[in-house]
C-alpha positions as CSV (number, residue, x, y, z in Angstrom):
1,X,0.0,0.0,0.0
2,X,1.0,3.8,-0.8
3,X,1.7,5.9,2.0
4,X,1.1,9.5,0.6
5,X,3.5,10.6,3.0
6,X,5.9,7.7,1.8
7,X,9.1,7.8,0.6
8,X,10.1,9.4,-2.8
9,X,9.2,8.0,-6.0
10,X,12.4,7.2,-7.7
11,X,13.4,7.9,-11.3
12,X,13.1,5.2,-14.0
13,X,9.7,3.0,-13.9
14,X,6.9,5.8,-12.8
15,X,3.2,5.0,-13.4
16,X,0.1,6.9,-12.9
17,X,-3.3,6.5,-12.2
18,X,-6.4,7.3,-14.6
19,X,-8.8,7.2,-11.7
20,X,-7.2,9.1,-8.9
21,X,-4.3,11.5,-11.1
22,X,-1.3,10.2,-8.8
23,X,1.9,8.9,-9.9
24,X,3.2,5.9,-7.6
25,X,6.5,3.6,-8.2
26,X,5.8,1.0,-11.0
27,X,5.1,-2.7,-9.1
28,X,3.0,-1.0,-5.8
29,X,-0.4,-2.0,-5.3
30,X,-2.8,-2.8,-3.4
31,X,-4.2,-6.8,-3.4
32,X,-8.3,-6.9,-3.4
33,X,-9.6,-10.3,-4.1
34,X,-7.8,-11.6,-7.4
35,X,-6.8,-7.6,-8.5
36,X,-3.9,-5.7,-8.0
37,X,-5.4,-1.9,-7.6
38,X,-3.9,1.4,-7.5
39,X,-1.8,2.0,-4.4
40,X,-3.5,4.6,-2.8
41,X,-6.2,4.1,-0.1
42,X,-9.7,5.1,-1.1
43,X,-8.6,4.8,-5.0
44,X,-10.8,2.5,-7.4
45,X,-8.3,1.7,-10.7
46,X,-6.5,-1.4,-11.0
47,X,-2.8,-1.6,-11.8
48,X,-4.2,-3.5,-15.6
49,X,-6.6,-0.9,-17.2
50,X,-5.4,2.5,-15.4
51,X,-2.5,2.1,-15.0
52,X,-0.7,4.7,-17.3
53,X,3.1,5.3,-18.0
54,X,4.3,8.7,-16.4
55,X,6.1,9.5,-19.4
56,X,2.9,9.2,-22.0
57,X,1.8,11.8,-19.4
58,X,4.3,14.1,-19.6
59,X,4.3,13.7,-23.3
60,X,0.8,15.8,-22.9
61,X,2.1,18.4,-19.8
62,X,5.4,19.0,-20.5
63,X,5.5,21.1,-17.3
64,X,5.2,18.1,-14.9
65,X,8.2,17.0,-13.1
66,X,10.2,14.6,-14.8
67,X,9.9,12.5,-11.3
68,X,6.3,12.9,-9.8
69,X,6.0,14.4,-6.2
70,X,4.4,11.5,-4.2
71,X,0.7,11.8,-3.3
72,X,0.3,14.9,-5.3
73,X,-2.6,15.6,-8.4
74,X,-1.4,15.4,-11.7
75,X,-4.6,15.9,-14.1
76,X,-4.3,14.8,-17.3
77,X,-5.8,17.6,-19.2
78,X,-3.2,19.7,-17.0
79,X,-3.7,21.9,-13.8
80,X,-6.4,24.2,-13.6
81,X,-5.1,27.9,-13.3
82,X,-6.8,29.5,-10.3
């Protein structure tokens, strides 16, 4: 399980999650019956279907880190300006 306090994602294998926007180290998850789902508590994607490569998100905001800060939104469509 993903501690949003955890330690740092490292560089190299980043992955990111369709359902709840946050980047987690590729191979975390969280076991529910016979489905590895995202990491973070309270998060309904799976690891198989929404499960996204950080880089293919970065390809669209070219802003984003090149290594995600843990627990933090990253919206696909980019962050909303306030």
């Amino acid at each position: 399980m993903t501690d949003p306090k955890g330690p740092p994602i490292q560089a190299g294998d980043i992955a990111w999650c369709l359902h709840c926007e946050r980047a987690y180290q590729k191979g975390e998850s969280r076991p529910i019956r016979d489905l590895l789902m995202c990491p973070y508590p309270g998060c309904d994607g799976d690891t198989v279907l929404d499960q996204w490569k950080w880089s293919h998100v970065r390809k669209s905001n070219p802003t984003y880190p090149a290594v995600p800060v843990r627990g933090e939104l990253y919206p696909l469509y980019g962050k909303a300006k306030v």
